[in-house]
C-alpha positions, 0 to 999 in steps of 0.5 A: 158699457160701464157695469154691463148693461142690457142686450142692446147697451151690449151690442151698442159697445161691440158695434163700437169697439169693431168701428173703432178698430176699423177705423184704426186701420183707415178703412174707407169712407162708409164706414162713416156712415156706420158711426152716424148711426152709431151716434144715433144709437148711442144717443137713444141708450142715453136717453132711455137710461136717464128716463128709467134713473128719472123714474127711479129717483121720483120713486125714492123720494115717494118712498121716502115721504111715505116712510116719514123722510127719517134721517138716513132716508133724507139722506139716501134723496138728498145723493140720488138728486147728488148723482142725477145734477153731477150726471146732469152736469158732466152730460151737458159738457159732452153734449156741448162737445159735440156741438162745437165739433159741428159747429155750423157744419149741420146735416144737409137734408136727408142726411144724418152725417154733418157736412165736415163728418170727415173733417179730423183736423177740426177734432185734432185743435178742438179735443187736443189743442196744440199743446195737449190743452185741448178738451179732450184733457178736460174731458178726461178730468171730469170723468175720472171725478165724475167716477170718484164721486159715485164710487163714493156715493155708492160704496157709502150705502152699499160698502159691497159694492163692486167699485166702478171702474174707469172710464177714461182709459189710456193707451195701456188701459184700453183694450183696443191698443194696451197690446198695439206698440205704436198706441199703447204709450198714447194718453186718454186724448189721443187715444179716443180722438187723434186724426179722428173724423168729426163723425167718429168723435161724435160716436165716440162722445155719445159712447161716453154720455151712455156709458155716463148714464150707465154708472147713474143708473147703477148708482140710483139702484143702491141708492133705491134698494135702501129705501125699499124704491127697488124694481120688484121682477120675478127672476129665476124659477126652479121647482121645489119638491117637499117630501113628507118624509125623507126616509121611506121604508120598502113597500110604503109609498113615498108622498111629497108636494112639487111646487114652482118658487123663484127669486124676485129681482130687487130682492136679491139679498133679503135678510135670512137666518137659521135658528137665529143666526143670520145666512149668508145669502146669493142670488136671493138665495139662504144658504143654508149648512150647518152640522147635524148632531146626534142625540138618542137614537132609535132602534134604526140608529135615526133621530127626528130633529127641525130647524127653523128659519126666517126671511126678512123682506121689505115692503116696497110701499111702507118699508116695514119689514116683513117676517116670514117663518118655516120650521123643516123637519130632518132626520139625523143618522149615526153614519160612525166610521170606524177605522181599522189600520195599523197605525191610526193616531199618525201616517207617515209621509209620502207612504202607503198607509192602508185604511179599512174605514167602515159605517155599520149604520148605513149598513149595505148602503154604505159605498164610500168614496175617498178624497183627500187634502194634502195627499192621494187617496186610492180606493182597495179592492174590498168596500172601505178599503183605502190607500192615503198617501200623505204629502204634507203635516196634516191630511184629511181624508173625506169619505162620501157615499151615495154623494152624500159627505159623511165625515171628514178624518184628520190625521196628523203625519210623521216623517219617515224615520232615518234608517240606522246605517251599519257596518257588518262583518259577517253577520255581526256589526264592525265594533268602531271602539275596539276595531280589528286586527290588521289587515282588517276585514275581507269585506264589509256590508253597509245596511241600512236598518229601518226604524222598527216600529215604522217597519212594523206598520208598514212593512212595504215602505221600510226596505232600504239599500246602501246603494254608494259608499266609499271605503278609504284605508288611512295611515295618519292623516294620509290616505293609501287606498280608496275604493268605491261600492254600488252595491252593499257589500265591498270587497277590501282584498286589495286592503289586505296587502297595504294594511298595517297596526295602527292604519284605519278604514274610513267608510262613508256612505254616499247613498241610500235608496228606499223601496216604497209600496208602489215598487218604486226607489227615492233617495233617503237623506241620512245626512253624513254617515261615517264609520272608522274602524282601527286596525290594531295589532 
């Protein structure tokens, strides 16, 4: 059903989707008689919505009169009588349908089925005409502006409003046939009635008439809401506990008065506000968050405070608005976190970078718990002990206890510094400038160097190795030997033989590796590294 509906609206659709289907399938005559009574059924929803949108209407316009038919008032009457002559109109359409797929086929006695049930030739020429002219064309019209209308009837009250959906689907819209290849392409006509029986196009018809009365009910019940004519049920119950206080000291008896409240249909949404500023409201519910401030703390590191809140209502009968007031008392604590690490102002990305995050004002009650956005968090083997792992520019680490939020940290991250690679001779660095007398070196080591103050901070992530270079003896511009290294140290014997004044070796670095806390190895870009050292006389 359009918008939903009740129980039996609910079950009224599930009946017809399944007949529908089997329909589809060309089951046996039987079925028939279960779209009689579907018929009948759908008939009976259509009449008790339009009784319940004919009560609703009469109640807005005794509202109206009673709040002395003020301006925006007249005008939420004057579309609620709108909507009930469009439904009017496009119910009388349908139900002249229906009468000219029967015709002077009418029920014999004792039956609910007319005597051409199973007649589709007559549904064919009457809802597809020859040259898809028929009425279910207009059918289709009609209830695609019959929607447009109430859409904007409805979201000119209520601007929030879900919009109404369609109800006149196509193949690739109906969920019968938007996955059936040979139904899918099908337009709105041929979907609901080609080679369908009389009887079946009769459900189908009264299928729409309710969902029809459905969107007018829907329509009516924004339209009543505005003018305090909406049906006042209680809705949702829930028990309420009011402590006398919310801290209780060991020893002392802990006093509070538990009471049932609910919600009260019609009054889902009423205005509410916290010291002044207005709450965002769910299920007649205020949702009431703000953040709690400090101020002069006592001797326990707690301060008293209150908030006071308002909820306006409407009376139903006069459509004045009623006040209602409380004040609530609180208690503010002063949960200051301390964070010891090595470096605070900044992590560094995809790094371990260990935390101690203690709160001395909640004492031995302090039991945090970490959770992150924009990284890991993975708590140590002492209380406030963390391990955040950040993977982008900015993570905040959100530390709980007992269930309770007590703050939220953000830090701003750093990428890793590049490492500086070398070239060593021994233990010292090839000069580039000055080079090396021929044949040159033995061997050479390629370190990777970390940045030290990274390596200061976190000593565990700052290990990197050469794990590729390549090593080339060049003579002009023409190469004489390459050799390529897995390992930091190569050995340049084989250079020895060849090298000359005036030659030179090139070293580029293919690869480095970095060892990170967790004992596991990722690749360090380091971007083009390459070393030249002369062979001088």
């Amino acid at each position: 059903m359009a918008g939903g509906g009740g129980p039996r609206e609910k079950m009224i659709g599930m009946m017809y989707l399944v007949l529908t289907a089997l329909l589809a399938l060309n089951v046996s005559a039987s079925i028939m008689e279960k779209f009689a009574a579907l018929d009948i059924s759908m008939e009976y929803a259509t009449t008790q919505a339009q009784t319940a949108a004919n009560t609703k209407v009469a109640a807005i316009k005794q509202s109206v009169t009673e709040r002395g038919n003020k301006g925006n008032d007249a005008k939420v009457l004057k579309d609620a009588e709108a909507v009930k002559k469009e439904t009017k109109a496009l119910l009388d359409y349908i139900e002249g349908l229906k009468s000219q797929l029967i015709g002077e086929n009418v029920p014999e006695e004792g039956s609910v089925m007319p005597t051409n049930a199973k007649d589709n030739e007559t549904t064919n020429i009457l809802m597809l005409g020859g040259n898809k002219n028929g009425e279910g064309y207009t059918l289709e019209t009609k209830l695609n502006a019959y929607v447009d209308k109430m859409n904007k009837i409805n979201l000119a009250h209520n601007p929030k409003a879900p919009k109404i959906g369609k109800l006149a689907l196509s193949g690739s819209e109906d969920p019968i046939t938007k996955d059936d290849p040979s139904h899918k392409t099908w337009d709105f006509a041929q979907v609901n009635f080609e080679e369908t029986p009389v009887i079946a196009a009769l459900a189908v018809l009264s299928n729409f008439k309710a969902k029809v009365s459905k969107v007018e009910t829907d329509v009516i019940a924004t339209l009543a809401g505005q003018v305090g004519a909406s049906d006042h049920k209680l809705g949702e119950l829930f028990p309420i506990v009011k402590p006398v206080s919310q801290v209780v000291a060991a020893g002392t008896n802990y006093e509070a008065d538990m009471f049932l409240t609910g919600t009260i249909t019609g009054l889902e949404n009423p205005k509410m506000t916290l010291n002044g500023k207005a709450l965002k409201v769910e299920g007649g519910k205020g949702k009431v968050k703000f953040k709690a401030t400090g101020g002069k703390y006592d001797k326990d590191g707690k301060i008293k405070k209150s908030w006071k809140g308002t909820v306006t209502i409407q009376d139903p009968l006069t459509g004045k608005d009623k006040v209602l007031e409380h004040t609530e008392e609180y208690f503010v604590a002063n949960p200051v976190l301390q964070v010891q690490s090595a470096s605070v102002q900044a992590l560094y990305l995809n790094c371990g970078n260990d935390l101690q995050i203690n709160c001395p004002a909640l004492g031995t009650e302090y039991d945090p718990k970490f959770s992150t956005a924009g990284g890991t968090a993975s708590p140590g083997a002492k209380k406030g002990q963390v391990t955040v792992v950040p993977t982008t520019p900015k993570v905040t680490l959100t530390v709980s206890s007992g269930g309770t939020k007590i703050d939220a940290l953000e830090f701003k991250v750093r990428k890793i510094p590049k490492p500086e690679v070398v070239a060593l001779n021994g233990s010292k660095p090839v000069d580039e400038k000055r080079g090396m007398k021929a044949p040159g070196p033995r061997s050479i080591k390629m370190k990777a160097i970390p940045d030290e103050s990274f390596k200061a901070f976190l000593p565990k992530d700052a290990r990197y190795k050469v794990t590729k270079w390549e090593a080339t003896l060049v003579r002009g511009k023409r190469p004489v030997g390459k050799k390529t290294f897995t390992s930091e140290t190569g050995n340049f014997s084989t250079f020895a033989s060849k090298a000359k004044p005036g030659d030179r070796i090139m070293i580029e670095v293919k690869q480095v590796m970095r060892l990170n806390f967790k004992g596991k190895t990722e690749k360090v870009n380091v971007g083009l590294v390459l070393k030249n050292i002369p062979l001088t006389d």
